[in-house]
C-alpha angles and dihedrals in degrees: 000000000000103000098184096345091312125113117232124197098212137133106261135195121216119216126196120191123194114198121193136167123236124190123175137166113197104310100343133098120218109165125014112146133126117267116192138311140223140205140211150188118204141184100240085243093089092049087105087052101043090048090052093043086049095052094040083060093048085055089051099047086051094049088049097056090043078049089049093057 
């Protein structure tokens, strides 16, 4: 891994995020279609605070689609 133009010889975590957009109105959809994705290489340092960011997004998404109903 290169951390400001060094190499570092360190285990890393990679990290790929889809991101898609979902619109619906009752019962019907109007939008679902993927929107974009991201990748990312990580020191496993940060493996505590990926897994808790992870989950707080899974908690967001939930409350979105209660708020959704």
């Amino acid at each position: 891994m290169v951390r400001e133009g060094e190499l570092l010889e360190t285990d890393t975590l990679s990290e790929l995020g889809i991101f898609g957009s979902f619109l619906r109105r009752g019962n019907k959809v109007l939008l679902n279609k993927e929107a974009g994705h991201l990748i990312r290489t990580k020191v496993t340092t940060y493996t505590l605070f990926l897994l808790l960011s992870w989950r707080l997004s899974q908690i967001q998404a939930f409350l979105l689609l209660l708020y959704l109903r």
